[in-house]
C-alpha positions, 0 to 999 in steps of 0.5 A: 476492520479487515480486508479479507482475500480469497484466492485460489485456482479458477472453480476452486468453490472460492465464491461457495467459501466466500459466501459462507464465511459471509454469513459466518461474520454476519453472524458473529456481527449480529451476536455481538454489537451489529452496530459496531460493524458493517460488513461487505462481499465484493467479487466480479459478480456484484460488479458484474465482471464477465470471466471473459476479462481474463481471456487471452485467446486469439478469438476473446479479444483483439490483439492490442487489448490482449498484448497490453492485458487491458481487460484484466487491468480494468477489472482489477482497478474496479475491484480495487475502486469498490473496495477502497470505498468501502475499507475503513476500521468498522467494515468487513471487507471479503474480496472474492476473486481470482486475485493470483498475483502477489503484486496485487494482493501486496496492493490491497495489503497497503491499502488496508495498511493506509487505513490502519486495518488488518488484512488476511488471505484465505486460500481455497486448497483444490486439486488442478485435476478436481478445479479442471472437472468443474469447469468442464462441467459448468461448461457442458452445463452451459451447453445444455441450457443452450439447447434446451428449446425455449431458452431463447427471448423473443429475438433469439438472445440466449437467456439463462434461468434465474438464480443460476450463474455458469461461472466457467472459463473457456479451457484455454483461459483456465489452463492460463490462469492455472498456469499463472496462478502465484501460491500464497506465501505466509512468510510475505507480509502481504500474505499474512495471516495465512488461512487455509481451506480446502475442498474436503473440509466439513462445516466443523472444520470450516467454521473452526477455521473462520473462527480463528480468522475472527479471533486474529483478526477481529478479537482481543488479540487484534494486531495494531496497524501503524502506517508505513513510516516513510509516509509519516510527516515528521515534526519540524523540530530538532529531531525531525526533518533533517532538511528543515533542521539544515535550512533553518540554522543555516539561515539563523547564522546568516542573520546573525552575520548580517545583524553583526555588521549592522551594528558595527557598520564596518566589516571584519570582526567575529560574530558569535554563535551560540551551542545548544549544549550547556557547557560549550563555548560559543562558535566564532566566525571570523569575518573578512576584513576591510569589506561588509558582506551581502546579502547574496554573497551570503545566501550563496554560500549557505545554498552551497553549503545545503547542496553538498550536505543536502544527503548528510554525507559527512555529517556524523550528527545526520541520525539524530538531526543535531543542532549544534552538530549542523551548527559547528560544520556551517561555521567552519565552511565559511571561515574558510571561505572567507580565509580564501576570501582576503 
């Protein structure tokens, strides 16, 4: 079933509306056929991701980890892991996060694809000025807590209370991640389809919105997902692989050649090479006379033969990978071959 990401600027209330629209498609699962579906919420907290991996201060990281983004890197490759366990065509998969880079979000786009599932974005709409005074407040939450007396263990850790997180960015990591932020784009693909919520919206209008995530996405009028083409193996047939369509006629009129001579046992003569097409008068190829041709003349001949045709330029039969088409230009290279040959 679809992949879902979230995306939106650092304390947007990303996690608030992931969650919600958790529970609204664990609803809408427990109503139809619970059975049928499974459904999971993926984000750097339950994979206990520190927001200190998108931290590119002097004072967060050393200096090689920082130039090279390692941190980042690792935490988006754990995203990437958790998720690619769990994506198949019976599970929900709501991915939480920052994910503000098109490149990414194009990745978890072929990876839904890989699996024949649709995919989605939903975007959280807030204003920088509105995302920036809930990080300054998480962050003076923060500090208040650490000096509140008692709020340290035994050897003098900091302990935060249970059931609060303080998700809050260090300013100059926020301003960062603002800075670098990616809009989603509907034209893209890997964008599309394209759900927006924002800061202001009301419980009506939130679960209209994530009942037309359903409906696009999981209703009657579901999107059927065909793999990309270019990673579909064709059929080894006439109308398949071209390469393999070159090699093996190539190879039958060699044999044919070398099955002429042994019956005749001298050189010289013709060998005939039939058409496909009914109608058409048999190839002819005009061997050398007064000598027998051999086997590594031969197979050089039809190795060169591949490499110059090997990208079908020249070949007006390459778009519908014609045999006889192959057939007619193999016979010719090597009359005149052996016309040069005497």
């Amino acid at each position: 079933m679809p992949l879902i990401v979230v995306t939106g600027l650092p304390t947007s209330g990303k996690s608030t509306r992931a969650r919600q629209l958790h529970d609204y498609l664990a609803e809408r699962i427990a109503a139809g056929d619970p059975s049928r579906y499974r459904l999971h919420l993926i984000s750097d907290d339950s994979l206990s991701i520190s927001r200190a991996v998108y931290d590119l201060s002097t004072s967060a990281v050393p200096a090689h980890v920082r130039s090279a983004n390692a941190s980042e890197k690792d935490a988006r490759a754990a995203l990437y892991a958790a998720v690619k366990r769990v994506l198949s065509d019976r599970d929900f998969v709501v991915l939480d996060g920052l994910n503000y880079i098109k490149g990414w979000r194009y990745q978890l786009h072929c990876e839904a694809k890989a699996v024949r599932t649709p995919n989605c974005v939903l975007q959280i709409g807030c204003s920088v000025d509105r995302a920036r005074q809930v990080n300054e407040e998480r962050l003076r939450q923060r500090q208040r807590q650490q000096r509140q007396p008692g709020a340290e263990g035994p050897q003098g850790e900091h302990v935060v209370p249970e059931g609060e997180t303080l998700e809050a960015y260090e300013p100059a990591n926020w301003d960062n991640l603002v800075f670098r932020y990616e809009e989603p784009n509907p034209m893209a693909r890997w964008d599309s389809p394209l759900f927006t919520l924002i800061w202001d919206d009301d419980t009506a209008r939130t679960r209209k919105t994530f009942g037309d995530l359903w409906d696009a996405l999981a209703g009657d009028g579901r999107p059927v997902v065909r793999p990309n083409q270019s990673t579909v193996q064709r059929g080894r047939d006439a109308g398949g692989d071209y390469l393999y369509v070159l090699d093996r006629e190539t190879q039958d009129i060699v044999r044919r050649i070398l099955e002429q001579q042994g019956v005749d046992g001298t050189g010289g003569g013709v060998v005939r090479v039939p058409l496909n097409s009914p109608g058409k008068e048999d190839l002819i190829v005009e061997l050398p006379g007064g000598k027998t041709l051999g086997v590594p003349q031969l197979q050089r001949l039809r190795r060169a033969f591949i490499g110059l045709n090997r990208g079908g330029i020249g070949l007006e039969s390459v778009g519908n990978m014609a045999v006889d088409g192959l057939r007619e230009t193999f016979v010719r290279y090597l009359n005149v071959a052996f016309e040069k040959d005497e």
